[in-house]
N, C-alpha and C positions, 0 to 999 in steps of 0.2 A: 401791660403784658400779662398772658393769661398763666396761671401758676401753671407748674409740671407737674403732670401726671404721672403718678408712681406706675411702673408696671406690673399687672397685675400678679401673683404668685400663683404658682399651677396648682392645682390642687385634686387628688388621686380618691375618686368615689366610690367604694363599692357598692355595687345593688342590692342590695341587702332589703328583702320588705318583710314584714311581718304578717303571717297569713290573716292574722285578725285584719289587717287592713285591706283585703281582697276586693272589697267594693269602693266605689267615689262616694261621696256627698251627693245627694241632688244638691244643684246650683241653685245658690237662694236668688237670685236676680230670673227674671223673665225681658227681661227689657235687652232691644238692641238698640244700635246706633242709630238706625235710621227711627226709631221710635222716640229715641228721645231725642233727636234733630226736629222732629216735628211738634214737641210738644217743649222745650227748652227756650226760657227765656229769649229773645231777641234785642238786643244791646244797639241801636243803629247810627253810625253820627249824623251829624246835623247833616241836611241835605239842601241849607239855603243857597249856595253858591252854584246848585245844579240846576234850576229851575232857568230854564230858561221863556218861561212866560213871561219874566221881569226880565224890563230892557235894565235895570239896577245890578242884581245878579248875575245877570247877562256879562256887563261890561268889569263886575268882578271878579269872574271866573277868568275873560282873557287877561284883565291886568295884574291879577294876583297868582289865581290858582296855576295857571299853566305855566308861568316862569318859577314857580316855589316846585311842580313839579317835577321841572329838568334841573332847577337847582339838588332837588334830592337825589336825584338820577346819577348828578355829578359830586354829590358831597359837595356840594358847596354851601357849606354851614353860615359863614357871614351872610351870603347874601339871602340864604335862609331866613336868617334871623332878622334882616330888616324887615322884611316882609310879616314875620310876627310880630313888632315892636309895633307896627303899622296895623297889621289886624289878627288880635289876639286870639278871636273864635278860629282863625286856621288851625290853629294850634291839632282839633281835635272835629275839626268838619272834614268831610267827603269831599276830596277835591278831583275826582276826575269820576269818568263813567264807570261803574265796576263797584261804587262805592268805597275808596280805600283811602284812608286819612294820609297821614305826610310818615307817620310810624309802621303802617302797612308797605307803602313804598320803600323807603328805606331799610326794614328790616332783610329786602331779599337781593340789595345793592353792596353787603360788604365792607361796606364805610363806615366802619366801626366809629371813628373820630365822631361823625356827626350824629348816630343814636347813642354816643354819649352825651353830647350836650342838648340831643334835644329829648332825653328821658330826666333833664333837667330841669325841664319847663312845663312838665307832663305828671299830674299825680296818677299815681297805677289803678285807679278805674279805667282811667282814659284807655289803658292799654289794654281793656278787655273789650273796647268796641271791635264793631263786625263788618264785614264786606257785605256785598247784595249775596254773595254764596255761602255767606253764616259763617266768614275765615277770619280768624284776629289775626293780627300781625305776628305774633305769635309763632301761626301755623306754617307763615312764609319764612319766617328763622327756622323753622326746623325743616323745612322742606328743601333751605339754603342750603344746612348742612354746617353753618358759621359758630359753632359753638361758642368763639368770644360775646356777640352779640347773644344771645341766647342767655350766656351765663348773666349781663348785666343786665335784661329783664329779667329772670326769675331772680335776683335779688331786691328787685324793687318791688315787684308784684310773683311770689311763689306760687298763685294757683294759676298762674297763665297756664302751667303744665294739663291741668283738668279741664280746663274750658276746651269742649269739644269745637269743632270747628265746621266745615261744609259735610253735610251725611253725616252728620254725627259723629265724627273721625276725629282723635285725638291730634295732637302733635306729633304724639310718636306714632301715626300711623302716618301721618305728608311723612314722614324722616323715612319711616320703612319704604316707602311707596318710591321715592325717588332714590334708593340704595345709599343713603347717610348714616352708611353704619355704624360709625363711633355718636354718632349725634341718637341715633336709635340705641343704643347700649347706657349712654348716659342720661337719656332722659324715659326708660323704663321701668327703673327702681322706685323713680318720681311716681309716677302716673301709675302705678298696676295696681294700686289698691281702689283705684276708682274704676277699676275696669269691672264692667260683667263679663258673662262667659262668651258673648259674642265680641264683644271688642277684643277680648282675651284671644279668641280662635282668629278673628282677621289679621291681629299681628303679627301671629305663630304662621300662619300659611305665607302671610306676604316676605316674612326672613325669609322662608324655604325657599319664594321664588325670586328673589333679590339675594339670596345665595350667602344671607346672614346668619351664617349657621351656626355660631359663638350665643345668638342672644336667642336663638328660637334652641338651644340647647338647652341655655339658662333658663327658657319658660316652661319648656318641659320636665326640667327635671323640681322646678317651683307648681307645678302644676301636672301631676301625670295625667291628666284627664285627658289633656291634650292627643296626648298620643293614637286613642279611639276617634277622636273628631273629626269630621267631614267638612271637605272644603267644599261651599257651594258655586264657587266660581270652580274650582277646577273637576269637574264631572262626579262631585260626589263623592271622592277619592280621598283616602285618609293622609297624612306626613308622607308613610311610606309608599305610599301609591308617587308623589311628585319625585320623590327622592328618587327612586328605580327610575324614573324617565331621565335624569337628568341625563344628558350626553355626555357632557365636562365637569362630572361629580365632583374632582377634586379643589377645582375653581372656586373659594371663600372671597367676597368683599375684602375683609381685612380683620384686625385681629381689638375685638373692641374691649375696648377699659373700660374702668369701673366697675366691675365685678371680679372676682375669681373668676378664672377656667377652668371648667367641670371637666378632666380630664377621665373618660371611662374606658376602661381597660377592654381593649378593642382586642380583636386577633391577631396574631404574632404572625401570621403572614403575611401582614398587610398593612401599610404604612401607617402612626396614630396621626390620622391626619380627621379635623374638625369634624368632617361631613363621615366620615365613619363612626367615632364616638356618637353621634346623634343620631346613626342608625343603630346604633350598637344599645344605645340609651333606649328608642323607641320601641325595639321588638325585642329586650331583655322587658320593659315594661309591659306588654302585651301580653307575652306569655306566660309573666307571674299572674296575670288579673284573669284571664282565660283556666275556664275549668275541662274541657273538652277537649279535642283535637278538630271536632267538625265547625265549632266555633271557632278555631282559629284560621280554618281555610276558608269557614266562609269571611271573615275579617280580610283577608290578604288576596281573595279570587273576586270583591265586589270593592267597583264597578269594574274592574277589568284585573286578571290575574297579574299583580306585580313582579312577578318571578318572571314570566315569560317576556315584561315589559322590560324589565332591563337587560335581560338575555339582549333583546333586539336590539338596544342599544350599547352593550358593550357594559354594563355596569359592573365588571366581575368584583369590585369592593365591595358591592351593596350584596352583593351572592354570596360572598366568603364573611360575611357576618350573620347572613340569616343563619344559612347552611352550615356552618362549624356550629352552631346553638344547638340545630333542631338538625341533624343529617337525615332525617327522613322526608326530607322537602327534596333530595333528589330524585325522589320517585314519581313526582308531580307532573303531570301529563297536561296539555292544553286542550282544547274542543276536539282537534284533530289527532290524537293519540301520540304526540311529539312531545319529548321529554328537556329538560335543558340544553341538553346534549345537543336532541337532534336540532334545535332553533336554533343553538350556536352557531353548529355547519353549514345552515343555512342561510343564517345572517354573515357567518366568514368572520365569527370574532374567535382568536385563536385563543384567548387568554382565555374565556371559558372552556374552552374546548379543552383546555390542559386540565379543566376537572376528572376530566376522564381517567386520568391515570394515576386519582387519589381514590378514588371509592373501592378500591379494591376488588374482589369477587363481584359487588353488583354491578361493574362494568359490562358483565359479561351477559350477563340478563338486560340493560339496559338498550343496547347495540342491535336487539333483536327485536323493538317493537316498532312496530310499520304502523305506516298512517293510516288513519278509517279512509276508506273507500278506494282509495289511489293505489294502498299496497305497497306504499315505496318505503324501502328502510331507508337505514342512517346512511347508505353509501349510493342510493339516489338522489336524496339529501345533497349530497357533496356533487353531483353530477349536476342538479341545476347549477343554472346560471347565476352567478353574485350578485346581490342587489346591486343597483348603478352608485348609488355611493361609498359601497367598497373597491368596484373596481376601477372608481375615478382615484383611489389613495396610490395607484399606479398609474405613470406615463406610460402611454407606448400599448398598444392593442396588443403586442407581440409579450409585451410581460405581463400582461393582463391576464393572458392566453398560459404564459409559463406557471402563476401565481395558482389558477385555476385547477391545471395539471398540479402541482404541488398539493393544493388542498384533499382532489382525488385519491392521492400515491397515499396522503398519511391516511385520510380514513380508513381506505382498503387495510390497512397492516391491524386494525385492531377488529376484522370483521371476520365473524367466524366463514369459513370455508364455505359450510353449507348454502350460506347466504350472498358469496358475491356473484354468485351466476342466478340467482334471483332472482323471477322477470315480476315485473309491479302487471297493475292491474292491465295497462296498455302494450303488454307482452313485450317490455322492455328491459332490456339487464343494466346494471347500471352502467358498464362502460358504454353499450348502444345509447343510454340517456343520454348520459355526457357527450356522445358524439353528435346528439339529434342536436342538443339545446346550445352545443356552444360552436355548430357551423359555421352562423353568423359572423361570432369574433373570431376565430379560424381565420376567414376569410379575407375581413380588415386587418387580422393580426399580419397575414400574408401581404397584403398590399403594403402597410405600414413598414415591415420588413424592406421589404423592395425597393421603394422609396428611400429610405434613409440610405441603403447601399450604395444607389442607386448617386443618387447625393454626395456621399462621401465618398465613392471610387470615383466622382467628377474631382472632386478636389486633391483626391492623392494625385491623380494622374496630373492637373496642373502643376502641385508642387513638383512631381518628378521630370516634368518638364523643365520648371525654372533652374532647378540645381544642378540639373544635367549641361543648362546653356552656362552656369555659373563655371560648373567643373572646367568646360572648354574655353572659355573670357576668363582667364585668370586676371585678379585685380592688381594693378598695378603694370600691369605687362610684363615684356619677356628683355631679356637682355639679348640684343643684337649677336653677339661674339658667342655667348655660351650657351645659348638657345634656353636658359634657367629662368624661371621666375627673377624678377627685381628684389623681390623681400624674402624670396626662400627661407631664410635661417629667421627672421620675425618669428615671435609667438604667435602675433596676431594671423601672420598669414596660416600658421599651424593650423590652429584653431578655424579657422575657416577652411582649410584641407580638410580635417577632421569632422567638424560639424556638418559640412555639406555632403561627405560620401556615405556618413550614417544618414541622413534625409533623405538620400536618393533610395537608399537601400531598403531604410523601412516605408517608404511609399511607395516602390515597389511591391512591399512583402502586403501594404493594405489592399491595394488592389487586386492583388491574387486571392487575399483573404474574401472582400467582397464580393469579386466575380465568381466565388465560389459561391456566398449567400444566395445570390441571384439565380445559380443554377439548382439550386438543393427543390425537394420535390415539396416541403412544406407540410409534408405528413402530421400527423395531431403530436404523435412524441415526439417530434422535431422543435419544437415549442419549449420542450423542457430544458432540457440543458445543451443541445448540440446547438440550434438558431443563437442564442444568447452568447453562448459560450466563442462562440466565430466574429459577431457583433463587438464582443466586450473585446477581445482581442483583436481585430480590425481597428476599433478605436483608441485603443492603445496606441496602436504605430502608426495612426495618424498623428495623434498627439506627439509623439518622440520624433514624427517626420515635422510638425509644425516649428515644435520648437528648434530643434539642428536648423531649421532653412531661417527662422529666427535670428539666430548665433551667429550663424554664416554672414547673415546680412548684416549685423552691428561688427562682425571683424573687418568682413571688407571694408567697411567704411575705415576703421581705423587704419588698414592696410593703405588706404586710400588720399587717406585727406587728415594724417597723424599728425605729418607733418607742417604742417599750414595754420591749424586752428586745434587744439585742443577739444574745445568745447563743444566742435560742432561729432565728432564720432562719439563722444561721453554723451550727448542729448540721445542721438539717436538711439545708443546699445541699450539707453535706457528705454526710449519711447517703442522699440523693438520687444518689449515685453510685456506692451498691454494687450497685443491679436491674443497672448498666452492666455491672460489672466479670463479675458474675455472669453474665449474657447471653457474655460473652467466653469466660470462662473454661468455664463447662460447656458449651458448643458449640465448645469450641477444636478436638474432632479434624475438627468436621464441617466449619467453617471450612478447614482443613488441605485437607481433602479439596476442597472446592468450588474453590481456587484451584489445585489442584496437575491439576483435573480439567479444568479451562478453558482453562488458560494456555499459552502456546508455550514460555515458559519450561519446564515441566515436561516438554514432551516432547521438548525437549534435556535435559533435566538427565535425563529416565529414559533413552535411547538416544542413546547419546553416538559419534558415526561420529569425531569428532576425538579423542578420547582414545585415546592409545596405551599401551597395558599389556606386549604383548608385546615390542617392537623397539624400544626408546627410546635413545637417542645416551645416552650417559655420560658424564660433565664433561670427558673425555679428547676426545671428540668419536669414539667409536668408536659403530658399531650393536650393540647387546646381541643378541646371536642364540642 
């Protein structure tokens, strides 16, 4: 049983550096991985059992090597072991193509029980032999991710951790590569004093892009050099260059032990979640070791401006940690003269977009700079069209259409007057943009509309059909002499009087609702809240028509067949409410959408002027700046 792992205690860093220490070290190593893969001993097992030149070798490879194979495959240790008892050089020969001994195999099989007994037959050289791609067994445990195995080689043999493996790649570099997080956190305190500075940078990039961002925190802050380093697989681009792209920044592997948590006091607007401290870490590091300001733009604009890259993506934590440090990074412009702001709008992320209304005064200078050569401000900006994977985050062309309008309405409210009649370079004002560029979904939004009416005034009118033949077949029949219902005074038949003249009524009231949609002219503000507003109410009283004709049907039944069987109107009143649940459940995005498309709530909860991200007081009662 592998012992318990205490968890680790948090522990609170300040960044504190000393200016004497403004520069690195050069790096005393010159050597990479791949240098020393090529010049590093070569360890091989025997390779008699593969030759198949010998009819001998030949017929020991099928008799031994290949059943001890699927013997390992299956943990099956006995029958393992006859097989060594019988030929002892197995032990530590290459028994299949690939080169990989019976400890290679089994290291990435799981079966603890049997690399226990067979690292009992095994002195710890053996366990530093190599595959034909230069990998110990070793490398397959850590790329496993099986930590109990792991732990019981490195007690037998502790430099398994430094024996590089295929490309010269540590252990904990297979463990990073294949996102083994906790197996990467534990076997780096091992291994990092054998590292040079390139081993050291491929670790640190591959956390970032396996989203281990506990143990590439721990390197950087064991290491600030890190933080300047260029990733040569990913275009050249430093930590913070991968960190802005992330889409799903707040997404961590998991929470790795064996070390403290470097927990760094991030911005009070913004959640202390992992991957902020490690941004928080990196460009508080940068801009202690930075003597200039043109140094540090050109640091953060090559190979490509990081600020604009998360813009694009939605990164507003990685923005509210630059930007509360350094607030003159909102004045930062791209090739095209577009500033945060304007990329926001035009990407349609709202959460940046609510920076807007913390900068105070430079809002108002901000909102006025037009794009080189196009001439279009911030409220042409909002008149293109939404990228396709914003406006797929909405069902329905028609809310697509209303979301769009929404974006429009709020730009305009913070543009100065002089500017919303505007014409860009192709003699266009912004509402003529918005009218050019979003005809198209206009169009579909209009079809889409129609369609769905069109659709569900077929099915009010059905049910108003049904309930109306219901109203007139009363269940149960009528009594001869008093011309009354049979059940009048029943609850049940109540409930079915009741239920069924509310269905009629509001399938009625849907139809007139829809037949209106269908006649309405479709105009662009027709889009905003009148189309939606008619929909979402239509759909309502289909729903409260569904269910009453629902109701209706599980009383009749009882009205009907109460008395005879019990069981059988109980089955139905129940089975009578799955059309309901179903109606919910597969129109739930559309639902979603119809209230979030209507309501005033939602257009607080999308553009939010009170939430503060940037400048928040801190329990101390200081302003975060």
């Amino acid at each position: 049983m592998e012992s318990a792992t205490p968890e680790p205690q948090d522990t609170i860093v300040e960044i504190v550096e000393d200016s004497s220490a403004a520069t690195f070290p050069e790096a005393e190593h010159t050597e990479t991985q791949f240098t020393r893969a090529a010049t590093a001993a070569y360890r091989r097992p025997s390779l008699d059992f593969l030759d198949d030149t010998s009819e001998d070798s030949w017929n020991i490879f099928l008799s031994k090597c290949v059943p001890l194979h699927i013997h390992t495959l299956q943990g099956n240790w006995k029958a393992a072991n006859e097989i060594f008892e019988e030929r002892p050089e197995l032990k530590t020969a290459a028994i299949a193509n690939g080169w990989p001994t019976v400890l290679h195999i089994a290291a990435g099989t799981n079966h603890i029980p049997f690399v226990e007994e067979l690292l009992k037959i095994i002195d710890g050289d053996a366990m530093e032999l190599q595959d034909q791609k230069g990998n110990t067994a070793f490398c397959f445990v850590a790329a496993s991710g099986n930590w109990r195995i792991a732990d019981l080689m490195l007690n037998k043999n502790p430099s398994l951790a430094h024996i590089p493996g295929g490309n010269g790649m540590f252990p904990v570099h297979f463990a990073a590569l294949q996102g083994r997080c906790p197996m990467a956190c534990k076997l780096y305190p091992k291994t990092k004093e054998a590292f040079v500075d390139a081993d050291r940078e491929l670790l640190f990039f591959t956390c970032i892009k396996t989203h281990n961002y506990h143990l590439a925190l721990k390197m950087v802050s064991d290491y600030k050099q890190l933080a300047f380093a260029r990733d040569p697989d990913g275009n050249n681009g430093t930590a913070l260059h991968l960190l802005a792209k992330h889409q799903k920044p707040l997404d961590s592997c998991c929470r790795c032990q064996g070390h403290q948590n470097i927990l760094v006091k991030t911005n009070p607007g913004m959640k202390h979640h992992i991957v902020l401290q490690l941004v928080n870490f990196l460009w508080t590091t940068i801009t202690e070791k930075i003597d200039s300001r043109s140094k540090l733009i050109d640091i953060i604009n090559e190979p490509s401006p990081l600020l604009f890259d998360a813009v694009k993506v939605g990164n507003v934590g990685f923005l509210s940690e630059l930007i509360s440090q350094y607030p003159s990074l909102i004045w930062e412009v791209d090739s095209e003269n577009r500033s945060i702001i304007h990329t926001a709008v035009l990407h349609r992320h709202a959460s940046i977009y609510n920076l807007v209304h913390e900068i105070g005064p430079i809002r108002d200078i901000i909102v006025t700079f037009e794009e080189d050569g196009s001439k279009n401000t911030l409220l042409h900006l909002a008149a293109e069209l939404a990228p396709r994977s914003q406006l797929e985050l909405v069902s329905g062309a028609a809310f697509q259409m209303s979301a769009e309008i929404a974006w429009f309405k709020e730009v305009k409210k913070i543009m100065p007057a002089s500017l919303i009649w505007k014409k860009n370079s192709g003699d266009f004002t912004a509402e003529e943009f918005f009218t050019e560029k979003h005809e198209n979904l206009r169009q579909k939004a209009e079809g889409w509309m129609k369609r769905t009416a069109e659709f569900c005034m077929l099915i009010s009118t059905v049910i108003a059909t049904g309930v109306f033949a219901a109203a007139i077949n009363i269940p149960g029949g009528m009594n001869d002499q008093t011309k009354d219902p049979n059940y009048l005074n029943k609850k049940s038949f109540q409930l079915f009087a009741i239920s069924n003249a509310i269905s009629l009524i509001t399938s009625a009231t849907a139809i007139l609702i829809f037949l209106s949609i269908l006649v309405s002219r479709y105009a662009e503000h027709d889009f905003h809240m009148k189309l939606p507003g008619k929909l979402i109410f239509g759909m309502i009283t289909l729903f409260i028509s569904i269910s009453c004709m629902m109701v209706a049907f599980g009383s009749a039944f009882f009205v009907t067949y109460y008395h005879c069987s019990r069981v059988v109107p109980d089955l139905i009143s129940v089975l009578a409410f799955i059309p309901i649940l179903l109606f919910i459940v597969l129109q739930r995005s559309l639902w979603s959408d119809l209230f979030r498309s209507i309501t005033d709530y939602y257009r607080r909860a999308l553009f939010k002027p009170g939430k503060n991200i940037l400048y928040v007081k801190s329990k101390e009662g200081n302003v975060r700046t």
